[in-house]
N, C-alpha and C positions, 0 to 999 in steps of 0.2 A: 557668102552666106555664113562661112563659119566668122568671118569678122562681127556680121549681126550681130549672130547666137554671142557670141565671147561679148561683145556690149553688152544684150541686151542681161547675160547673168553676172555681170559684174555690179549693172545700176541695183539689180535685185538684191544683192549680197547687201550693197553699201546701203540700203534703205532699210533692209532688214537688222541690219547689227546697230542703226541709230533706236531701232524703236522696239526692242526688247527688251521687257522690262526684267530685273532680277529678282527673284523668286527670294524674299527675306524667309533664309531656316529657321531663322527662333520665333518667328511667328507660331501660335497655336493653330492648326488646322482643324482639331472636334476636340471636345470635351465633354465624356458622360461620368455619369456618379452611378455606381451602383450598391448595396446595399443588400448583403447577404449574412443571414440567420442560416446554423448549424444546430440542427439543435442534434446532442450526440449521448444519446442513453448511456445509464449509467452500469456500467461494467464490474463486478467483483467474481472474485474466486479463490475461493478458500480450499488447501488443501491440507489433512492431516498428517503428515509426512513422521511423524513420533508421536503416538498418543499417551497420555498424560496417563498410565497406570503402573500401581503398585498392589502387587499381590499379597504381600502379607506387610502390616505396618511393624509387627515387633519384630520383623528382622531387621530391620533398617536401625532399632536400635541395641543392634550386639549383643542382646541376652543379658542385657546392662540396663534395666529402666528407672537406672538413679540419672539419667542423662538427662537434662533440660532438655533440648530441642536434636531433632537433627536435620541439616542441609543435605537435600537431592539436587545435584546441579544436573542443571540438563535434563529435566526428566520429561521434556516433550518437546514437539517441535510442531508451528504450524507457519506454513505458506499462504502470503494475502497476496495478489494481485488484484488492484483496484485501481480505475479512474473518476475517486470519488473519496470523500472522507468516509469514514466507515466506524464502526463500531463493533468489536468480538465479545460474545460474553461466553464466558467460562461458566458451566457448570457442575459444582460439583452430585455426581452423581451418592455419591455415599456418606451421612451425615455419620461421623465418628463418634461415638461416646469418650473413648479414654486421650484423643488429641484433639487438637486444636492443628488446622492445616492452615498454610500461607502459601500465598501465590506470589510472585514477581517474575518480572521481565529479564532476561538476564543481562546483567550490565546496570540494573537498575536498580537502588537504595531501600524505595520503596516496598516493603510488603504489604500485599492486600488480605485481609481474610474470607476465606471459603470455608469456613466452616460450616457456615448455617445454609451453605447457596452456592450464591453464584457472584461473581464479580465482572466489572466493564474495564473493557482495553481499546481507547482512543486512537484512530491512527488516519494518516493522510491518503491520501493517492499516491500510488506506484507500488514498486516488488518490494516484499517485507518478510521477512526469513525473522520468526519470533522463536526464540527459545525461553523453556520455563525452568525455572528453580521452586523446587517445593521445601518448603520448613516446618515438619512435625513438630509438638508441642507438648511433652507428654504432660497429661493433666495431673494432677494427683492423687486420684482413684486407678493409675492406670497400673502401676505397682500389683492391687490389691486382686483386681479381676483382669487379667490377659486375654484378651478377644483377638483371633485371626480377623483382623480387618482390613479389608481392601480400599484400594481409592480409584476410583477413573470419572473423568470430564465425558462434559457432553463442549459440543463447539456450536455457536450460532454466529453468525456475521449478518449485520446489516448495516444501510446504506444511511449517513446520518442526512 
């Protein structure tokens, strides 16, 4: 009996290993396409972290107002976080009679004027740490009549 069995799973072996086919791996088994939209609103955040004020303008020039201009480095600071281009406009809240005020970026050649307003600062997506430098301008009435005059910004941010 066990001779049988030992035949008859030997002929099954031998007929099973001629007729097994080989499974080709680099064949493709399924192929889908899919096709997905993200659409991901647009995110800003402005924060005032130094605000752009000066209390009296004729201190800043020394009791000296034979001085052309004077540079405020540094004299604000604002925080953009954005995933999106953007746009900040500076406004100036206080129209000077006896200066002329300038705006610039720090690090930057460019000065813009604020005198009459407001001016625009272009900037990309991501974290952006902006610092301002201010440039008084003494006109030449300012000698003649000394006004305690102040300066501060208003900040608006929008998405371009």
């Amino acid at each position: 009996m066990y001779k049988k069995l030992t035949v008859i799973l030997v002929a099954v072996l031998f007929v099973v290993s001629f007729n097994v086919n080989v499974i080709n791996a680099s064949e493709e088994l399924a192929s889908e396409t899919i096709k997905v939209v993200a659409h991901i609103p647009a995110y800003q955040e402005m924060e005032v972290i130094d605000p752009i004020y000066i209390r009296n303008v004729n201190d800043k020039f020394d009791n000296d107002l034979n001085n052309e201009h004077v540079i405020i480095s540094e004299a604000g600071q604002v925080r953009i976080k954005s995933n999106a281009p953007w746009k900040l406009e500076l406004n100036n809240r206080t129209l000077l009679s006896n200066y002329e005020l300038m705006v610039r970026l720090k690090g930057s050649s460019e000065w813009k004027d604020v005198s009459n307003g407001a001016v625009m600062i272009n900037g990309e997506n991501g974290n952006h740490l902006l610092s301002f430098d201010i440039k008084l301008i003494a006109k030449e009435t300012a000698g003649s009549n000394p006004v305690n005059e102040s300066i501060e910004f208003d900040y608006t941010l929008v998405q371009i």
